[in-house]
Kinemage of the C-alpha trace (Angstrom):
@kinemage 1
@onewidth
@group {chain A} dominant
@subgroup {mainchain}
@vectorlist {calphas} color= white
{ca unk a 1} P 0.623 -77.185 31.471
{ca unk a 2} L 0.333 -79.797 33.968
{ca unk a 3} L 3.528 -80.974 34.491
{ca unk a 4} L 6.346 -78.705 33.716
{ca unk a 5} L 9.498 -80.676 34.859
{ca unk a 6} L 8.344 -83.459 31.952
{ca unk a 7} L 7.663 -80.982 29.402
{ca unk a 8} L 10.804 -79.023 30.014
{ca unk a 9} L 12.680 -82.520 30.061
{ca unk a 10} L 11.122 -83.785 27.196
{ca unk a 11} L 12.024 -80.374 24.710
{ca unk a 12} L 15.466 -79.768 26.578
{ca unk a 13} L 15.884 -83.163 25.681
{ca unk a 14} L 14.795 -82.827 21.870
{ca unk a 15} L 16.552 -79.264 21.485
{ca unk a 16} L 19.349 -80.879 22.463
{ca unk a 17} L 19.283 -84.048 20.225
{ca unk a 18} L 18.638 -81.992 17.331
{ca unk a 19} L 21.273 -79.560 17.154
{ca unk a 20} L 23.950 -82.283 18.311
{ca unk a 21} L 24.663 -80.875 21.568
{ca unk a 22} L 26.047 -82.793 24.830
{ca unk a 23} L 25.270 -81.786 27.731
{ca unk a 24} L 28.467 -80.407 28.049
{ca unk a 25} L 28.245 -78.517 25.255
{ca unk a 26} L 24.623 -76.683 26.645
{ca unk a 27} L 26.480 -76.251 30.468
{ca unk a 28} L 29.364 -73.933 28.619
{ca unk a 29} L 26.707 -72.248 26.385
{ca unk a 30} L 24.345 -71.694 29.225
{ca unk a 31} L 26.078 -70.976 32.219
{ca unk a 32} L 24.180 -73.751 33.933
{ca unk a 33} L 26.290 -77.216 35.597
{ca unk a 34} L 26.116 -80.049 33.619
{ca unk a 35} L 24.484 -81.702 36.578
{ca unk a 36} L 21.963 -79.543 36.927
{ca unk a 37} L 21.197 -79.942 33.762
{ca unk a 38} L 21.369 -83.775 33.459
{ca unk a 39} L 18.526 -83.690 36.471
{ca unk a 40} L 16.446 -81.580 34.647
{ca unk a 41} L 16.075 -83.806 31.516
{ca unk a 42} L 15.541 -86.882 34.262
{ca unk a 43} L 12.538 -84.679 36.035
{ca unk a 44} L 14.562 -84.760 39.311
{ca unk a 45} L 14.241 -81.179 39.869
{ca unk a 46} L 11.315 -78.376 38.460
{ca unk a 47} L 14.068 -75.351 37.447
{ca unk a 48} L 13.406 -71.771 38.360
{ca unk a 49} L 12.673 -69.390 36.100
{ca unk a 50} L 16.444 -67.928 36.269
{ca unk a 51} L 17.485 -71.729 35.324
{ca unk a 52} L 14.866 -71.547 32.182
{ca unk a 53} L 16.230 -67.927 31.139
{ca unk a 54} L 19.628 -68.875 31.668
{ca unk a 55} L 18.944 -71.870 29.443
{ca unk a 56} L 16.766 -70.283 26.658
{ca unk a 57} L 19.314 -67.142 26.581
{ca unk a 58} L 22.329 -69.746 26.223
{ca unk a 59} L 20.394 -71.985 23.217
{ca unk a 60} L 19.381 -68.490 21.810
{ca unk a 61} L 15.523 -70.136 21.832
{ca unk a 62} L 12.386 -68.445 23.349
{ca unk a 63} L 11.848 -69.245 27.096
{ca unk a 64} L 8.637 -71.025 26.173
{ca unk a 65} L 10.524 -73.313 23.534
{ca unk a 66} L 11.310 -74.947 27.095
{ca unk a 67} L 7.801 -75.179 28.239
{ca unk a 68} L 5.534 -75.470 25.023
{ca unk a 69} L 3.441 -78.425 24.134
{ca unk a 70} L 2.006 -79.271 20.439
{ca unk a 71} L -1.178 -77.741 20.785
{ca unk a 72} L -4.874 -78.307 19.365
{ca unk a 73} L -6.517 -75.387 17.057
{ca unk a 74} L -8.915 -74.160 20.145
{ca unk a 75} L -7.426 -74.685 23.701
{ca unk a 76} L -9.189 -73.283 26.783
{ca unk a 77} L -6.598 -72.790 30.115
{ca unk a 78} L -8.167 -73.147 33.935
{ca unk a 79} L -5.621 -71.153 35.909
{ca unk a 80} L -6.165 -73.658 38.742
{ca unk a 81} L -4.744 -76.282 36.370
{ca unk a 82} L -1.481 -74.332 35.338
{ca unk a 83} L 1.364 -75.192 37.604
{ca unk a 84} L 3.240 -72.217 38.431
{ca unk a 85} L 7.550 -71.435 37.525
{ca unk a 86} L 8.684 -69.847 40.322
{ca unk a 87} L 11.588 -67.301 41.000
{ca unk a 88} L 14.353 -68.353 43.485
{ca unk a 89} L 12.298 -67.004 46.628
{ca unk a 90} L 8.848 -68.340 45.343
{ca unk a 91} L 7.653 -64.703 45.614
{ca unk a 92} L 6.894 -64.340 41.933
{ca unk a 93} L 4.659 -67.146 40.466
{ca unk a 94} L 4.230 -67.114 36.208
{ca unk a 95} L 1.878 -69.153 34.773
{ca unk a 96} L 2.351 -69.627 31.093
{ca unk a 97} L -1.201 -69.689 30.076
{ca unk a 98} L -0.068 -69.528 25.938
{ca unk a 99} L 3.367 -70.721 24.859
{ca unk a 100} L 5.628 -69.889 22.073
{ca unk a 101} L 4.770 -71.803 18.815
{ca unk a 102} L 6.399 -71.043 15.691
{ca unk a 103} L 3.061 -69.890 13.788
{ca unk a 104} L 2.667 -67.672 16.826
{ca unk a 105} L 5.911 -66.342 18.118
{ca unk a 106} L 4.613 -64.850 21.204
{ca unk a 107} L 3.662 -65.983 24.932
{ca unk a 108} L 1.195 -65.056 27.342
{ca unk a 109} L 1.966 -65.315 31.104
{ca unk a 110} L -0.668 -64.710 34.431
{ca unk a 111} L 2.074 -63.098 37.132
{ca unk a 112} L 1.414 -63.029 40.768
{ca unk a 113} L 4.002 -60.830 42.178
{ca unk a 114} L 3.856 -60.799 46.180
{ca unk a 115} L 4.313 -57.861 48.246
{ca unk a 116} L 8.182 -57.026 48.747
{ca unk a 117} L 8.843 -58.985 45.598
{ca unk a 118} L 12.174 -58.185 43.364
{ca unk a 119} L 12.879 -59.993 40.337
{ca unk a 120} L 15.570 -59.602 37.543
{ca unk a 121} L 15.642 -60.492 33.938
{ca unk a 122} L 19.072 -60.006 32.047
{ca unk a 123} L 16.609 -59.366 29.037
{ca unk a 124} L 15.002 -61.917 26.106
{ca unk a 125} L 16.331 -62.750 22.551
{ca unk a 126} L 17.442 -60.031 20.565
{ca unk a 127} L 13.976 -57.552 19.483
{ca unk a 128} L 11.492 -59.222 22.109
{ca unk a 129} L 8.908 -56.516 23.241
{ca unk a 130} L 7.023 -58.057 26.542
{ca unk a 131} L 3.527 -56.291 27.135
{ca unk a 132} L 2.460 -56.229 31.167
{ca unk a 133} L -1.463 -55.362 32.024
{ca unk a 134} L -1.517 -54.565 35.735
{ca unk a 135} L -5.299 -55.845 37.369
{ca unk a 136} L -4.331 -55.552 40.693
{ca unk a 137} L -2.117 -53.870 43.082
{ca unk a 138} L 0.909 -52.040 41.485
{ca unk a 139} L 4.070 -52.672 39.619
{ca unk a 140} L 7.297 -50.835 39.755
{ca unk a 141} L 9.118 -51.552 36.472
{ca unk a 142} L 12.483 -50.500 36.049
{ca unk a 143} L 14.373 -50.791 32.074
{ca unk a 144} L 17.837 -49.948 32.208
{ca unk a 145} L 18.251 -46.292 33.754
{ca unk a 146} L 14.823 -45.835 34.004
{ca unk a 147} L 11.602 -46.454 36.429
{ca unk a 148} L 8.361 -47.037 35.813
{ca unk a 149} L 5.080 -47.452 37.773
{ca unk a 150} L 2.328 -49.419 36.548
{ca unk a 151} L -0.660 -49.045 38.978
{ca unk a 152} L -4.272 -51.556 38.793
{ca unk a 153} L -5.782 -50.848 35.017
{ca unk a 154} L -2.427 -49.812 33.573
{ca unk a 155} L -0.808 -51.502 31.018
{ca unk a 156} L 3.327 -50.862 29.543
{ca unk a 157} L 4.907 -52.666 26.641
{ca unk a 158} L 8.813 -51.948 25.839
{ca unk a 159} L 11.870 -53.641 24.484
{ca unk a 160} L 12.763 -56.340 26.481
{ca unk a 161} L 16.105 -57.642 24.894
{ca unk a 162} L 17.524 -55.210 27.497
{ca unk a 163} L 17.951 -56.149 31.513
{ca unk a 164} L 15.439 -55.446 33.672
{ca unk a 165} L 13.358 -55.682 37.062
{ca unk a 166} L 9.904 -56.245 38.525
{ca unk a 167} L 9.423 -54.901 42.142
{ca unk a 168} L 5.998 -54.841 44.362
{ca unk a 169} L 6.468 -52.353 46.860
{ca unk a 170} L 3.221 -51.722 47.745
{ca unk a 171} L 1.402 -53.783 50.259
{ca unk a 172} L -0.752 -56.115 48.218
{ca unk a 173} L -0.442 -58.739 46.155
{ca unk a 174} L 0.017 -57.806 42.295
{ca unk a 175} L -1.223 -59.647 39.931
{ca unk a 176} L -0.862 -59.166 35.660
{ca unk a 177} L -0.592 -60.686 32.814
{ca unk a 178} L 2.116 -60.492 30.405
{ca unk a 179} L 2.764 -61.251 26.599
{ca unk a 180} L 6.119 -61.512 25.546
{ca unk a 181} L 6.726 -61.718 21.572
{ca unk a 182} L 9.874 -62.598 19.834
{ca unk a 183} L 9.708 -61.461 15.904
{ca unk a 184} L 11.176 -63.199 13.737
């Protein structure tokens, strides 16, 4: 994806056309302001991912609903080419490398996760399982109650309609990619 602010726009937009909602309407479902909103769907801002959650989770639609784009039956990605969604301190980069289609109800992500890096999710649509393959450095993954390290080779997949967190504490960059799928 090239441009993310007009794609987002653009199905934000449609989503909200279709099922008849103002943008009052998606502020009180979402959580997000009505003007925040309104500059997303004019490309005056590129929303974090917490905005994109907050919005999917609110619509009850995949995260990648926001950011997918009719696609051709082969399609080759140059990571150099994907612009990155960033958290709120720009020390998590995802680049959605696959998005969510409804023939293929999953999406695949390449995460660069900086040293010192924390990031929450309040969880996914209800039954989502996200898969995470570590290739370098180390991830710290806690679900719930419990913690989990994922170290350079490692892979974990568990529900993730449940909140959780991402930390790098080690000293490196980490670096994964991830596959989220929502069943139907």
């Amino acid at each position: 994806m090239e441009n993310p602010s007009h794609v987002i726009s653009k199905n934000l937009k449609k989503i909200r056309n279709e099922n008849g909602l103002s943008l009052d309407a998606v502020s009180k479902l979402t959580g997000v302001s009505k003007g925040m909103l309104g500059q997303i769907e004019r490309e005056e801002v590129n929303p974090t991912i917490t905005t994109i959650l907050k919005i999917a989770n609110g619509l009850k639609i995949s995260f990648t609903s926001l950011l997918s784009e009719k696609e051709a039956d082969v399609k080759t990605v140059e990571l150099k080419k994907v612009s990155p969604i960033y958290d709120d301190t720009q020390k998590w980069r995802s680049y959605p490398l696959f998005t969510f289609e409804d023939s293929r109800p999953f999406e695949i992500y390449h995460v660069e996760a900086d040293s010192g890096m924390v990031m929450s999710s309040e969880g996914h649509i209800k039954n989502s399982e996200e898969t995470i393959t570590v290739y370098e450095g180390e991830l710290t993954l806690s679900i719930e109650e419990n913690t989990y390290t994922i170290p350079k080779g490692n892979s974990i997949r568990f529900k993730a309609d449940v909140p959780h967190k991402y930390e790098n504490n080690g000293s490196e960059m980490t670096k994964m990619h991830m596959i989220i799928y929502y069943p139907k």
